[in-house]
N, C-alpha and C positions, 0 to 999 in steps of 0.2 A: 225260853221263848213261848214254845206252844205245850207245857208240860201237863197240864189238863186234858192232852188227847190221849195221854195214854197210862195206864196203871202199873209204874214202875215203883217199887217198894225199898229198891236198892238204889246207889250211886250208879248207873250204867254208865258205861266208857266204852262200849263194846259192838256197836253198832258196823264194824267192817267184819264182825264175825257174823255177827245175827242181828236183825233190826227186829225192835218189838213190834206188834201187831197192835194198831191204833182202834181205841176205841171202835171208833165206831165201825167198826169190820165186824165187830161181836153181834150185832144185830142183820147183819148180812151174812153170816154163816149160819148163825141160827134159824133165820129164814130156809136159808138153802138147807141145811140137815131136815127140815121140817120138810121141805119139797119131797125130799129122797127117803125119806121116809113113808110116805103113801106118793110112790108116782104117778099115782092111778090119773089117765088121761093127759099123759106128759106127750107134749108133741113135737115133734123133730125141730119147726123153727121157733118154739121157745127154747130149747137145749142148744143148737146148734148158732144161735145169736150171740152168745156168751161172748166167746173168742171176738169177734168183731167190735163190739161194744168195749171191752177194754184195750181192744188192739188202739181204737178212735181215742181214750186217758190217754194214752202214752204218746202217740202221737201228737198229742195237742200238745205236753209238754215240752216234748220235743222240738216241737214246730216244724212237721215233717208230715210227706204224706201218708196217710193209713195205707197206702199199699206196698210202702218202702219196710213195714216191720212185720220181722217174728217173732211169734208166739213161742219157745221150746222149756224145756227141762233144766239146760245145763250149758255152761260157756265152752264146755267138753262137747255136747253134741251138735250144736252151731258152729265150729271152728272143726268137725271131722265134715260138716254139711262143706264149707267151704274146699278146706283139703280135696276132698275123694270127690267136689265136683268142679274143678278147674280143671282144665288140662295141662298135664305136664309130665314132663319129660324126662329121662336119664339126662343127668345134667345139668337141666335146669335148677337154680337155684332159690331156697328161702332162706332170709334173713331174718333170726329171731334172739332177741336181748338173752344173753347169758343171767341166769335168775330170777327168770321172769315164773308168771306162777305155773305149775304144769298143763293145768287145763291149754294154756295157749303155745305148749311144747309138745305135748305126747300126741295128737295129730298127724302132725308136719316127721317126726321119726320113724312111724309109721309107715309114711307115705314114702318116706326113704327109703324103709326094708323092702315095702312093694315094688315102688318105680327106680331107685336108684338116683332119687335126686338128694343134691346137694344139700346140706342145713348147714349154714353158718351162723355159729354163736357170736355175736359183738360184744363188746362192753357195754356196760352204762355208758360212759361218758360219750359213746358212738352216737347215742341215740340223743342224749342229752343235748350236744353239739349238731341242730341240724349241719350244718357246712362238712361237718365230720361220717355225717349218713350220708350223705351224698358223696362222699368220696366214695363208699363202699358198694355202691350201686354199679352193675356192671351189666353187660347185655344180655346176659343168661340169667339175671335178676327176677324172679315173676311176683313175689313176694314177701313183703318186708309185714313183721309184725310185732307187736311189744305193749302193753297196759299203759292205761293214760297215768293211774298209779301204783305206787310199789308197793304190795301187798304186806312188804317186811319193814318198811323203811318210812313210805308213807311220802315219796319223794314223787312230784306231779313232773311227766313229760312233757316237753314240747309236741305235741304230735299233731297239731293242725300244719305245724312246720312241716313236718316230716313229710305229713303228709303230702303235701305238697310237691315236697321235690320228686317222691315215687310218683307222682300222677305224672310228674314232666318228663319223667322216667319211661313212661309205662308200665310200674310195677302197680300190682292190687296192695294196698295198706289199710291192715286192720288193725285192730286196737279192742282192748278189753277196759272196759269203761264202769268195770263190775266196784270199785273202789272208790268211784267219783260221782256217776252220777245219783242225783237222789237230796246226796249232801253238799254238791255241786252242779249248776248248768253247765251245759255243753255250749261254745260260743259256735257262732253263726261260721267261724272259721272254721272249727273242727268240722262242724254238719257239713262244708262246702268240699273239703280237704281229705278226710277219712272216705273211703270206699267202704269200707263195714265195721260197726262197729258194734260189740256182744257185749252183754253185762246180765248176770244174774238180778233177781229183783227180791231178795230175802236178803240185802244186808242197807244199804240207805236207802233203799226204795222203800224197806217198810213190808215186802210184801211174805208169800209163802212159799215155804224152802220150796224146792224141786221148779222154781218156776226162774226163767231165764227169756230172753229177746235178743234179738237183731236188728240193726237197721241197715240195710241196703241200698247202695247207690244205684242209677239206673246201670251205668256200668258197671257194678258189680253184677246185678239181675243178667244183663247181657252175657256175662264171661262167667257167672259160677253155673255150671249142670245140674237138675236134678240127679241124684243116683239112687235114691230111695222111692217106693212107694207108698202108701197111705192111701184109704177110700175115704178119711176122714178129709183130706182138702180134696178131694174130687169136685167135681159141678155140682155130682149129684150126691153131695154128702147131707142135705139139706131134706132131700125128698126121698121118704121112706119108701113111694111108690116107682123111684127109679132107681134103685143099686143097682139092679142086673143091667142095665146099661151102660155096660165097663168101655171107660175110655180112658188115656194115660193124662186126658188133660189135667187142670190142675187150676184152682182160683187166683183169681191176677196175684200179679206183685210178689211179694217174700210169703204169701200166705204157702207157696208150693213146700217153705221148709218149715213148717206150724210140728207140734209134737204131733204124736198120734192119737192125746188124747186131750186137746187144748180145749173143748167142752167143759172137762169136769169141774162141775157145779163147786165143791168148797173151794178150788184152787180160784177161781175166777170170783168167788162172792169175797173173801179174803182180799186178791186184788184188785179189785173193784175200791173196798177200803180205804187200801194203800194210794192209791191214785189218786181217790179222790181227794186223801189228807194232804199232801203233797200239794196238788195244785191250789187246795182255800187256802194254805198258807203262803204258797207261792216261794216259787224255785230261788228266786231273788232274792229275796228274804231268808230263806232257810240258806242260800252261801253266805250271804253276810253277818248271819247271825251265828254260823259254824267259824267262818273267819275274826271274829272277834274273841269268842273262847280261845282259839289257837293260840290266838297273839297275847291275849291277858295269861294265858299258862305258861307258854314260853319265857314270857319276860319274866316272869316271878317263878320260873323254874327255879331251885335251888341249883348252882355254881357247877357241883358236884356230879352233876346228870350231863352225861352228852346227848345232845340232839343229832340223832342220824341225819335229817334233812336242812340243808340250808335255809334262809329264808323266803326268795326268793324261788324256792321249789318247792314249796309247805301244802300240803293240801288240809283236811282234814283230819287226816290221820298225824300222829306223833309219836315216834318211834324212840324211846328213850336206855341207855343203857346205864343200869346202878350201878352204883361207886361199891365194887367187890362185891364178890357174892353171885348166888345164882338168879336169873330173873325168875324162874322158875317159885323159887323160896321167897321174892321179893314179890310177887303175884298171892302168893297164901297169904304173906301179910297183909297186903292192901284187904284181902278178902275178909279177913278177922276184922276191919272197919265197913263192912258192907259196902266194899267199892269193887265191881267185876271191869275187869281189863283183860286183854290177852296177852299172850308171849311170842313172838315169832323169830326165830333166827337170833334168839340170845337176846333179841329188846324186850323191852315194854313196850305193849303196843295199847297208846288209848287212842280210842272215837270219839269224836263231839259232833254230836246233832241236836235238830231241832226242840228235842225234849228236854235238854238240859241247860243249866242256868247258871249264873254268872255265881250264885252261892254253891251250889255242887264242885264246880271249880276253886273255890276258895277253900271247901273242905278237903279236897284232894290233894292240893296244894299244902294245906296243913297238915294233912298224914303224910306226904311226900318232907314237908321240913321236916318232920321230930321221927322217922325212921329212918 
């Protein structure tokens, strides 16, 4: 599709582990290393704009408002921001997909040892079945949570469903969206339906490891706590001339759960990049043009390969298991024809994005016939 945006030398398949860094980021980081390099005369609201100006990228893609999103690190440390600031109780109950990725488990275990509430593990097929999630919703329920995709399998939830039933529930429902969006839009029903929703932005987003976001519902803002501090989203994180005017407030919206250090110049010149590659190409465009790789591989899969995911639950990822042998060993070999993929849970796991072409797929496809 768009292969010109980026300097890829090899077959990539690999885009749900690490997304490459698009061109044109390279002249946006070089800038910024040049910034950092003599700061001389750097001032707080050219530093301190960063964060805001890509918070506005994301949202526009989103179609959401700039004060509904975070900025953070990690789908780990947004989903402990939710955990340790909701309130709950011995007792109380969360509901979260057995194998789901850990980031959206070790939280919520945690918060067990502490408080003594409940975690129920579901099936897939619990989650997969909204009418079967609603069965499991009960009035000590506070939160249901589970990935929009399967990190090993590559199997897309129904979760604007799901979503749904916990809102008529009253439970909070989150969702880790760190597999989908990027190489996928979010519909108007998930945005309506999802209370929050976390994704890293270093694997379809394109963007730089250690960098992650939230978007939050007004009722999520309502019912999740601050429990952490920072002077970095303070009022007065902006003016150098007011720090000692300590107050616990905090800048509107989701900025109260920003990293501590969502400034920093290469993370933000990097996405900056990312974002902007993303949107000239257009989110529409990049599903439909991952959707049609999916389906030309699939079908001219060789016989011999099982597909983990149905069709109708196919996202961008494709989870495949080799006929004998270890995928492990079947991953060096693809590597011996310069094609990188991953392994996860005993599959082959390949990604198709926007950078790759309907000829890379056919080469793949021909080292997958004759090995």
């Amino acid at each position: 599709m768009r292969a010109d945006l980026f300097e890829l030398k090899s077959l990539y398949f690999n885009s749900a582990y690490l997304g490459p860094t698009p061109k044109v980021a390279q002249e946006l980081i070089a800038a910024s290393v040049k910034r950092t390099l003599d700061p001389a005369f750097l001032a707080y609201d050219e530093w301190f704009k960063l964060p805001d100006q890509n918070r506005a990228r994301l949202a526009a893609l989103l179609n959401v408002p700039d004060d509904s999103i975070a900025l953070s690190t990690s789908v780990s440390e947004l989903v402990s921001h939710v955990a340790n600031g909701i309130e709950l109780h011995a007792q109380d109950e969360v509901l979260l997909l057995k194998g789901d990725y850990p980031a959206m488990v070790l939280p919520w275990l945690l918060m067990a040892e502490l408080k003594g509430l409940r975690v129920h593990f579901l099936e897939l097929e619990d989650f997969l079945v909204p009418s079967r999630f609603k069965s499991k919703l009960s009035d000590r329920t506070r939160v249901a949570a589970c990935s929009h995709v399967m990190f090993n399998t590559g199997i897309r939830l129904p979760i604007a469903e799901l979503g749904r039933y916990a809102q008529e529930a009253e439970v909070l429902f989150l969702s880790d969206v760190s597999q989908s969006f990027g190489g996928m839009r979010l519909s108007q029903d998930i945005l309506k339906h999802v209370d929050i929703f976390v994704g890293v932005m270093y694997k379809w987003m394109l963007g730089p490891y250690g960098s992650a976001f939230g978007r939050f519902s007004e009722r999520a803002l309502n019912e999740v706590r601050r429990t952490h501090a920072s002077w970095s989203v303070s009022p007065n994180s902006g003016r150098s001339e007011n720090l000692l005017n300590y107050t616990t407030e905090t800048l509107p919206g989701a900025r109260r759960f920003d990293r501590g250090q969502a400034a920093s110049f290469l993370n933000n010149a990097a996405l900056e990049g990312a974002l902007e590659t993303l949107a000239d190409v257009g989110l529409d465009k990049i599903e439909a043009h991952n959707a049609g790789l999916v389906s030309h591989f699939v079908s001219h899969l060789p016989k011999i390969f099982q597909v983990a995911a149905p069709t109708e639950l196919r996202s961008n990822i494709v989870c495949i298991k080799p006929p004998e042998g270890n995928a492990l060993e079947f991953k060096a070999r693809l590597a011996e024809h310069d094609i990188d993929v991953s392994v996860r849970e005993g599959n082959l796991r390949l990604s198709f994005h926007l950078f790759n072409t309907r000829h890379e797929v056919e080469k793949l496809l021909k080292v997958l016939q004759t090995d």
